[in-house]
C-alpha positions as CSV (number, residue, x, y, z in Angstrom):
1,X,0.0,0.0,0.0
2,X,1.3,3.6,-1.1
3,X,1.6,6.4,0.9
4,X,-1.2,9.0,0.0
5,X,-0.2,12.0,-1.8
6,X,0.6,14.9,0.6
7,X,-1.8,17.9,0.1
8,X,0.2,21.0,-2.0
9,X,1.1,23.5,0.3
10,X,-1.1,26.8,0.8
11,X,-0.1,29.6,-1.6
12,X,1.8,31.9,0.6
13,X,0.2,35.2,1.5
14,X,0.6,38.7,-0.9
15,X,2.8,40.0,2.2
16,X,5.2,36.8,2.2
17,X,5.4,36.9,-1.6
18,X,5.9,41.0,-1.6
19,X,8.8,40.5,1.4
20,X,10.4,37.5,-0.9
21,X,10.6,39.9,-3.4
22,X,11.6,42.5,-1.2
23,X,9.0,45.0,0.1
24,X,8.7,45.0,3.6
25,X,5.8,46.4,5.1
26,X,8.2,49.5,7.1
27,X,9.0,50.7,3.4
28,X,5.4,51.9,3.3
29,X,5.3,53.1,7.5
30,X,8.8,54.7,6.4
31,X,7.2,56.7,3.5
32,X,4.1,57.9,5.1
33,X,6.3,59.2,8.2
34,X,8.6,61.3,6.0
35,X,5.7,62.6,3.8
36,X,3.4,63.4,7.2
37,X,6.4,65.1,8.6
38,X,6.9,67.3,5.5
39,X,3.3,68.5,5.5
40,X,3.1,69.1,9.6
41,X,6.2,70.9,9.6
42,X,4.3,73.4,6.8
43,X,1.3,73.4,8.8
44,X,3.7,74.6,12.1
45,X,5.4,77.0,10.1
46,X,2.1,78.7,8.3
47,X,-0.6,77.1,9.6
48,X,-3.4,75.6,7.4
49,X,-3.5,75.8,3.6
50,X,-3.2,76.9,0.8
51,X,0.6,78.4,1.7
52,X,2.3,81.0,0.6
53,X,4.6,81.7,-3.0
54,X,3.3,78.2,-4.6
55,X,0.3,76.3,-5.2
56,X,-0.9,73.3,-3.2
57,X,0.0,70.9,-5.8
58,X,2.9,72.4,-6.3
59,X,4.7,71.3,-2.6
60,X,2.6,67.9,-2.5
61,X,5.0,66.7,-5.5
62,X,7.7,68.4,-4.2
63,X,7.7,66.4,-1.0
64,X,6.3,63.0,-2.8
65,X,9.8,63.2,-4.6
66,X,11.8,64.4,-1.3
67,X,9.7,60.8,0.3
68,X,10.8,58.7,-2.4
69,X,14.3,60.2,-2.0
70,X,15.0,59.2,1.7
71,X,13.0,56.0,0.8
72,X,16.1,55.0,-1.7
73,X,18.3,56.4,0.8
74,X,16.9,53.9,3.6
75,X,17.0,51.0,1.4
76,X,20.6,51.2,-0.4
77,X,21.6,51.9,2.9
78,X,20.4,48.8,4.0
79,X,17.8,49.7,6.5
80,X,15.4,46.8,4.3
81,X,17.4,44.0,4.9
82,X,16.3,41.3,7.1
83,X,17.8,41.9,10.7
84,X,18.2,39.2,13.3
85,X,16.1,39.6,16.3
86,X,18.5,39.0,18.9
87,X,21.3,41.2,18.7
88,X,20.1,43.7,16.8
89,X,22.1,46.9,16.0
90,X,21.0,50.6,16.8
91,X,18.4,52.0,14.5
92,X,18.7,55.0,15.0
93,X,22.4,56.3,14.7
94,X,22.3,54.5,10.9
95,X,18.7,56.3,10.2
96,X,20.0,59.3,11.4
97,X,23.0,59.3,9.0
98,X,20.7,58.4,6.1
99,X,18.2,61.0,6.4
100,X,21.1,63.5,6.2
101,X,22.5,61.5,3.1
102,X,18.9,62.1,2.0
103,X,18.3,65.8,2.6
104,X,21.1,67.2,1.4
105,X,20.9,65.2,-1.9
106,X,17.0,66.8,-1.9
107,X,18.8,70.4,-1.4
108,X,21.3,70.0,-4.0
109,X,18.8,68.3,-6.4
110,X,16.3,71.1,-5.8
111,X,19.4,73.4,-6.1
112,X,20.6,71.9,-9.4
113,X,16.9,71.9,-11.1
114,X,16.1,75.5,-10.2
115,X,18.9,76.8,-11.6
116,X,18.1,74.6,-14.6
117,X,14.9,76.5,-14.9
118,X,16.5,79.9,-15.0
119,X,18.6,78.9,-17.8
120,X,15.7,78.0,-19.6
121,X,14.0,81.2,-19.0
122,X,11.7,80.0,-16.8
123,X,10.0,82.5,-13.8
124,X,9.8,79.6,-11.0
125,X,11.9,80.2,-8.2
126,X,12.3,76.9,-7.0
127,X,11.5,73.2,-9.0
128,X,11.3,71.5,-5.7
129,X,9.3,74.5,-3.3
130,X,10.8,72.5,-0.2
131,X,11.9,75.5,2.3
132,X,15.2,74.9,3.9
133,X,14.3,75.2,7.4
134,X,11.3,72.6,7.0
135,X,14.0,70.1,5.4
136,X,16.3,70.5,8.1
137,X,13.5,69.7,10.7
138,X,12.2,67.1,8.8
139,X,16.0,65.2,8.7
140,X,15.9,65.3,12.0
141,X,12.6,63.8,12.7
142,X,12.7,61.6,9.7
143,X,15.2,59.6,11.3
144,X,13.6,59.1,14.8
145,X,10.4,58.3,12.8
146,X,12.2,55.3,11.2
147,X,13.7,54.1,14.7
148,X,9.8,54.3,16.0
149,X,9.1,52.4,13.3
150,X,11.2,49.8,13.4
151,X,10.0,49.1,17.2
152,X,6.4,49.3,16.2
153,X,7.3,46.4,13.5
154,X,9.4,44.4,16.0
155,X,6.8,44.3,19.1
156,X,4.1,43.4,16.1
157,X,6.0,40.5,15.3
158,X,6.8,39.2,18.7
159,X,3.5,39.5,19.6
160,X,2.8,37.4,16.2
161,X,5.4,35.1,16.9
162,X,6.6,35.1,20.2
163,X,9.6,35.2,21.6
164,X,13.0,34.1,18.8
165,X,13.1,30.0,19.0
166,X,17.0,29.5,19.5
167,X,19.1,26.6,19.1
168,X,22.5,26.2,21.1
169,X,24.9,24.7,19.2
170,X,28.4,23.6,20.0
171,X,30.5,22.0,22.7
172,X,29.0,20.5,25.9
173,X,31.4,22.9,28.2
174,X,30.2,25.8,25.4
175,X,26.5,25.3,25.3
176,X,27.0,25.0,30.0
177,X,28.4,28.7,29.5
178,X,25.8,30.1,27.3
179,X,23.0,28.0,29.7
180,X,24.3,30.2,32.4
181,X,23.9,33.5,30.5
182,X,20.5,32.7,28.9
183,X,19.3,31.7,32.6
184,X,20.1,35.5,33.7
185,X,20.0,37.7,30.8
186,X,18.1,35.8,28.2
187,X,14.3,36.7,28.8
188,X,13.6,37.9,25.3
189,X,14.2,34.2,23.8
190,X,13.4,30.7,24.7
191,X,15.8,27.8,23.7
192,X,14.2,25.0,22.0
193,X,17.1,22.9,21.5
194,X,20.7,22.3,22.5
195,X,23.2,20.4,19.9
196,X,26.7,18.7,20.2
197,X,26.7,16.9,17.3
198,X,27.8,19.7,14.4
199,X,26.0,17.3,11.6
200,X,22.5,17.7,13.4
201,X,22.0,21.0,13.6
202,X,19.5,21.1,10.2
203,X,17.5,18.2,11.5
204,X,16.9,19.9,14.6
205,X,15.9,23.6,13.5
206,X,13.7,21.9,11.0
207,X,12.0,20.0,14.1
208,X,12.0,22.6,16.3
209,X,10.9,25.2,14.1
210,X,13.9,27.5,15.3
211,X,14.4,30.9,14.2
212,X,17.9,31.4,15.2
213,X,21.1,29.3,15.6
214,X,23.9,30.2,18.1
215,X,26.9,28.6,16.9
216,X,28.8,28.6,19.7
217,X,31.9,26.7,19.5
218,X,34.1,28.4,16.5
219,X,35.9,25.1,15.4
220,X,32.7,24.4,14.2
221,X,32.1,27.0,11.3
222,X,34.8,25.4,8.9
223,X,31.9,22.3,9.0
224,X,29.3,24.8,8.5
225,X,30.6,27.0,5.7
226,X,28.9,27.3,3.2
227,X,26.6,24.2,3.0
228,X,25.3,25.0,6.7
229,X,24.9,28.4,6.7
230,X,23.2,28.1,3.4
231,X,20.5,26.0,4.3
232,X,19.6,27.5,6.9
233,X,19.3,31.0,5.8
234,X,17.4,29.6,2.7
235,X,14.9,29.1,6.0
236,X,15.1,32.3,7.3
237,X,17.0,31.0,10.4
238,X,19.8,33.5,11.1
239,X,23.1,32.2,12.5
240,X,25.4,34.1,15.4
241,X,28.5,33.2,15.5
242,X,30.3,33.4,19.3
243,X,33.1,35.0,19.3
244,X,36.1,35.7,22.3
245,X,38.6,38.2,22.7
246,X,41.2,36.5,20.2
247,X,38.7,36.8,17.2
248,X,38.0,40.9,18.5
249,X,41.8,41.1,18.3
250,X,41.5,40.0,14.5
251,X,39.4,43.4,14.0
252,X,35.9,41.7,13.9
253,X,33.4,44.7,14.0
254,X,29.7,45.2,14.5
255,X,29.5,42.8,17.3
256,X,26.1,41.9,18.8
257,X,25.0,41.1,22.1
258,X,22.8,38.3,22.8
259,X,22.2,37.2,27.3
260,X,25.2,39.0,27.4
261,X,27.3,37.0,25.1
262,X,29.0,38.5,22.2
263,X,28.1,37.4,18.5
264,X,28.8,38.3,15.4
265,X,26.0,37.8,12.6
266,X,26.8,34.7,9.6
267,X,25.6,35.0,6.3
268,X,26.0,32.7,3.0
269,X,26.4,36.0,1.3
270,X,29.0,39.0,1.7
271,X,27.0,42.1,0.1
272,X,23.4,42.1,1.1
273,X,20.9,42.4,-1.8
274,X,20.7,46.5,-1.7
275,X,24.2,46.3,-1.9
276,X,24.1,44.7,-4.8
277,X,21.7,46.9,-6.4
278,X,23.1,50.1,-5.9
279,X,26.5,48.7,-7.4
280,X,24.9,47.6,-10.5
281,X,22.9,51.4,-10.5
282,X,26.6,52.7,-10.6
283,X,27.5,50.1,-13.1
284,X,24.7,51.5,-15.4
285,X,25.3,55.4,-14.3
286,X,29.4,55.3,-14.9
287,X,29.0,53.0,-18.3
288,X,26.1,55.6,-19.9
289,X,27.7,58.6,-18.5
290,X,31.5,57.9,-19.9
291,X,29.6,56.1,-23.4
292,X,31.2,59.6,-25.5
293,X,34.3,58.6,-24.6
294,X,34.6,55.0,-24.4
295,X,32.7,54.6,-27.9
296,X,35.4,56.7,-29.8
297,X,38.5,54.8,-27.8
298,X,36.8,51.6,-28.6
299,X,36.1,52.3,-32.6
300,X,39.8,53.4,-32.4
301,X,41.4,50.0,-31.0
302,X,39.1,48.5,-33.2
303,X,40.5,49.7,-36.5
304,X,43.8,49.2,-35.3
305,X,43.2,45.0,-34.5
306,X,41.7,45.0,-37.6
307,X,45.0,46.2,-39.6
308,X,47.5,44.5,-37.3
309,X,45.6,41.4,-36.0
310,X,42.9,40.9,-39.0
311,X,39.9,38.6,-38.6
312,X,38.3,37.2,-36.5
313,X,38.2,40.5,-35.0
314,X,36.7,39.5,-31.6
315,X,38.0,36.7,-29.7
316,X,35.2,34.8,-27.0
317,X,35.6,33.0,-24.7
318,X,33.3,31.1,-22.1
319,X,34.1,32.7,-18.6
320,X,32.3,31.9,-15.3
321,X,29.9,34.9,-13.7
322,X,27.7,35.6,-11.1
323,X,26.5,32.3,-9.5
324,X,28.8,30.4,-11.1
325,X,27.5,30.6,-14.3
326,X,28.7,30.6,-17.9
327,X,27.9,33.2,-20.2
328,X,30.3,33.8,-24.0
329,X,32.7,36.7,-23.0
330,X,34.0,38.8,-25.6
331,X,37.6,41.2,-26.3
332,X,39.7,42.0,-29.0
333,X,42.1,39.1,-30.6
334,X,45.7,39.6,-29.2
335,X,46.9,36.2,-29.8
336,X,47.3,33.6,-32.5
337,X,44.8,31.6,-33.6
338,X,46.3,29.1,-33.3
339,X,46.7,30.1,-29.6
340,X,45.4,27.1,-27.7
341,X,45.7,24.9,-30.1
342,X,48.7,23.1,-28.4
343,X,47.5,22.5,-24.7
344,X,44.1,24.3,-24.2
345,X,43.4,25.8,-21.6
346,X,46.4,27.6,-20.0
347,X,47.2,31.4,-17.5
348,X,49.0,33.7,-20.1
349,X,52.5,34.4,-18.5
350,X,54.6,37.4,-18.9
351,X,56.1,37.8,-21.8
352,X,53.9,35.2,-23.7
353,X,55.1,34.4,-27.2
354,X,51.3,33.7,-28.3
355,X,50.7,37.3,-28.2
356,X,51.1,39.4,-31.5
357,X,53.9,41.5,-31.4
358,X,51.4,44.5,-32.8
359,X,49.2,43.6,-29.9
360,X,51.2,44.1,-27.0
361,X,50.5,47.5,-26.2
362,X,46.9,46.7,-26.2
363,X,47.3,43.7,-24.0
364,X,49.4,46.0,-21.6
365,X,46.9,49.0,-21.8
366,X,44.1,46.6,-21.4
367,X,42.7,48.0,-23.9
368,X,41.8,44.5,-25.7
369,X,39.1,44.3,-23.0
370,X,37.1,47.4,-23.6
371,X,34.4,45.0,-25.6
372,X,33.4,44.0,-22.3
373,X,31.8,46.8,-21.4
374,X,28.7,45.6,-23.8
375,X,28.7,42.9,-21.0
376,X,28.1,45.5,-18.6
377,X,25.2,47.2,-19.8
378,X,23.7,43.3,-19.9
379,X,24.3,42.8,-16.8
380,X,26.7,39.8,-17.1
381,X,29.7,42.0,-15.9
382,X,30.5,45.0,-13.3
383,X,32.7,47.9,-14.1
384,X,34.6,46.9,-10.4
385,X,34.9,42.9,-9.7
386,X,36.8,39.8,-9.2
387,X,38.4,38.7,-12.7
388,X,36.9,36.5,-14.9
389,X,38.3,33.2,-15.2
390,X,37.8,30.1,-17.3
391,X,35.6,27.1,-15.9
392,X,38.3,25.1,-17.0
393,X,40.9,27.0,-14.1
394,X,37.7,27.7,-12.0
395,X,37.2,23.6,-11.8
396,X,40.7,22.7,-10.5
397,X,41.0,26.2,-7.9
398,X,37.6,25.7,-6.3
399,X,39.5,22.1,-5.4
400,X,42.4,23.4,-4.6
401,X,41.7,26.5,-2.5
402,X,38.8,26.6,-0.3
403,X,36.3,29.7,-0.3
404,X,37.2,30.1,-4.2
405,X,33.6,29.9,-4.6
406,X,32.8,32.9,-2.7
407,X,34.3,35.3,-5.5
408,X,31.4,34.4,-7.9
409,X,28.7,36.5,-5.1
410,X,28.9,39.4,-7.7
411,X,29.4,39.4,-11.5
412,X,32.7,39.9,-12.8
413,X,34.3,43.0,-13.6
414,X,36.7,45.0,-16.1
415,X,39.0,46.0,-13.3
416,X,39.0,45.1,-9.4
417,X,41.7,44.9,-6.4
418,X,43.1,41.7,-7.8
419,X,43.3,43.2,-11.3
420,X,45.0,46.5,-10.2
421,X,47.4,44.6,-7.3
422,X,48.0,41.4,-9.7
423,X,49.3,40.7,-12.7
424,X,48.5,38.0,-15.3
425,X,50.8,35.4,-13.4
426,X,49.9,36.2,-9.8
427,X,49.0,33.0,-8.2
428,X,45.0,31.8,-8.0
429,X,45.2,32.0,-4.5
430,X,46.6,35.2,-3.8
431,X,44.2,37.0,-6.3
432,X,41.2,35.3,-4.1
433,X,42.6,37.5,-1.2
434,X,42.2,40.3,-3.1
435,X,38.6,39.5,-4.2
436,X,36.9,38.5,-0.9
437,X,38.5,41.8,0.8
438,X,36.9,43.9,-2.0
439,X,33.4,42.0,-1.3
440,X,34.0,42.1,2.4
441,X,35.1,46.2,2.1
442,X,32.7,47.2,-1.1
443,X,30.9,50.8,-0.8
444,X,30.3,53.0,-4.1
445,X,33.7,54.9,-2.6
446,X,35.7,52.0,-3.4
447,X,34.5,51.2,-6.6
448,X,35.8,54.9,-7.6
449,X,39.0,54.8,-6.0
450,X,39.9,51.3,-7.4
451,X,38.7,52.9,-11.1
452,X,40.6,56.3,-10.4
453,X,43.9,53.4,-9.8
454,X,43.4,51.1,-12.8
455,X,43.6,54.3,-14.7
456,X,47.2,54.8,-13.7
457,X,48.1,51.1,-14.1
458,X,46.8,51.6,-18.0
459,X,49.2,54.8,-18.1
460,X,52.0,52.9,-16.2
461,X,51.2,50.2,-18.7
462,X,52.0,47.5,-15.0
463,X,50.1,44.2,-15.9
């Protein structure tokens, strides 16, 4: 006798399916607080309306824009992302410093436009009638707004929910110490499980319908990574990782305090999802902005491959991406033919006698990869990244070196910290360094500075 079929599972609700996608429900409290506060702070000032100089319509779209504004502000500065509950870092310090980001990019917006608008002849005084003295109260308040917020969301929740379900995990003399701690300091969670065995951790989550993991033997994590930590944040469990006075030492930062214990928060991924985001926006803004120039450098390098090198003009070439996927990778010939022809597969080396003696100062100007900006616009490559490699390397130094695999978070890119500190022959290994501190590091600030440096190895010609 079979087993029955199970019944399908319910559809999920529109607010699961909207916060997979990512919406979260604050976005909306978020954007009503900063719009209410912009129209209370002009009621304050001049009482009911209509209001003086412009017409109603007028400053609602003014501060509908200004909303939307601090709303991008909150969520490339990660204020959306999913936050463990225990632990939690300080709202409002980080809210604070975004609704400054915010308004002063509304002020110089507003400042830009207007004088746009003279140019053009036009008798407005201001595109964006936002007075300056409402802004700066409405920063201010915007941010504590947020922080109320987020405390409205989180009592909602554990009311919802309860209290976080947390499994201990780790050494019998470990999980003793941490007992202790959760006996005096732990009355905002309620352990459902305590493991030894580092293999049953999964099992025991999924049985105990835990919301949070504390890993709290160390030796553990290389059992863990990536497979672990994976699964479980694929179930929205978030892990917290222990950590003593040795790891501090190591410059570990945004520690978290959990019955009085310090942790630091796991993920699978380095760059949260808005991270990601905003550095493919400045992928897109840098690529359409520089298009004048790069278009005429790259018709020139063409015409010069195709009188020195001949066809095929292009050379591609299967590289792995984002994900660890394929996609066909294109850049002007520099070699042979008949390159690979002998071997396959191999690093170039300096001084590589495959290379076409015409073609050196492209290889060495890095000029033969300007095709790849196409890739860019597609989304298959960053301007800033870890190299590209072959899946044929990529095969043998995820063996070889463990944590390759991280490297492949983001897409590739033209240039990136391994690019700029390497050269062609640097080892696998050491260029991996330079990759997962660029992921672990990345902000739009070090995207430009490691541009404004592969500029000078292209002058210096130093690959």
């Amino acid at each position: 006798m079979t087993d029955p079929t199970p019944p399908p599972e319910p559809e999920p609700r529109l607010l699961t399916r909207l916060n997979r996608r990512g919406f979260r429900l604050v976005m909306l409290l978020d954007g009503i607080a900063v719009f209410g506060l912009s129209v209370l702070t002009m009621v304050w000032r001049y009482g009911a309306p209509p209001w003086p100089t412009y017409p109603l319509v007028a400053y609602l779209v003014s501060f509908g824009v200004s909303s939307l504004i601090f709303l991008f502000a909150y969520y490339f500065g990660g204020l959306y992302e999913r936050e463990p509950r225990l632990g939690g870092s300080a709202v409002l310090p980080r809210a604070a410093r975004l609704s400054l980001a915010a308004g002063s990019f509304v002020a110089l917006l507003n400042l830009a436009l207007s004088g746009l608008l003279r140019q053009r002849g036009s008798l407005i005084g201001r595109a964006l009638p936002f007075p300056i003295p409402n802004l700066i109260a409405v920063i201010v308040l915007a941010g504590i707004a947020v922080a109320i917020n987020r405390a409205i969301v989180h009592a909602l929740r554990t009311r919802r929910e309860g209290p976080p379900r947390v499994v201990l995990a780790g050494t019998a003399q470990d999980i003793e110490l941490a007992r202790q701690h959760v006996a005096v300091n732990g009355s905002d969670l309620r352990v459902v499980a305590e493991v030894d065995d580092p293999h049953a951790v999964v099992d025991v989550v999924e049985r105990t319908d835990a919301t949070d993991v504390l890993l709290l033997s160390a030796a553990w994590l290389d059992l863990w990574y990536p497979r672990t930590i994976g699964r479980l944040d694929r179930q929205d469990v978030t892990v917290l990782l222990r950590v003593g006075g040795r790891e501090t030492l190591f410059g570990l930062s945004r520690l978290r305090e959990v019955a009085g214990l310090p942790f630091v928060l796991l993920m699978p991924q380095t760059m949260a999802p808005s991270q990601r985001h905003f550095k493919r926006l400045l992928d897109l803004s840098l690529v359409v902005l520089t298009a004048p120039i790069w278009i005429q450098l790259l018709a020139g390098v063409a015409l010069h491959q195709l009188i020195v090198a001949g066809r095929p003009l292009l050379y591609r070439q299967t590289r792995v991406g984002a994900g660890g996927t394929t996609f066909e990778m294109i850049k002007f010939r520099t070699m042979r033919v008949d390159a690979e022809a002998v071997g396959g597969a191999q690093l170039s080396g300096s001084g590589d006698p495959r290379v076409i003696p015409a073609c050196r100062w492209v290889r060495a100007t890095r000029a033969d990869e300007m095709p790849q900006l196409l890739h860019i616009l597609t989304g298959r490559m960053s301007v800033v990244g870890p190299r590209p490699e072959r899946p044929e390397l990529t095969a043998g130094f995820e063996k070889e070196i463990a944590g390759y695999t991280r490297r492949h978070e983001v897409p590739p890119g033209l240039t990136g910290l391994a690019q700029i500190h390497g050269r062609y022959h640097t080892d696998a290994e050491y260029k991996l360094g330079y990759d997962l501190q660029y992921l672990v590091n990345w902000s739009p600030i070090l995207d430009l500075e490691i541009i404004a440096r592969t500029i000078w190895v292209v002058l210096a010609r130093r690959v």
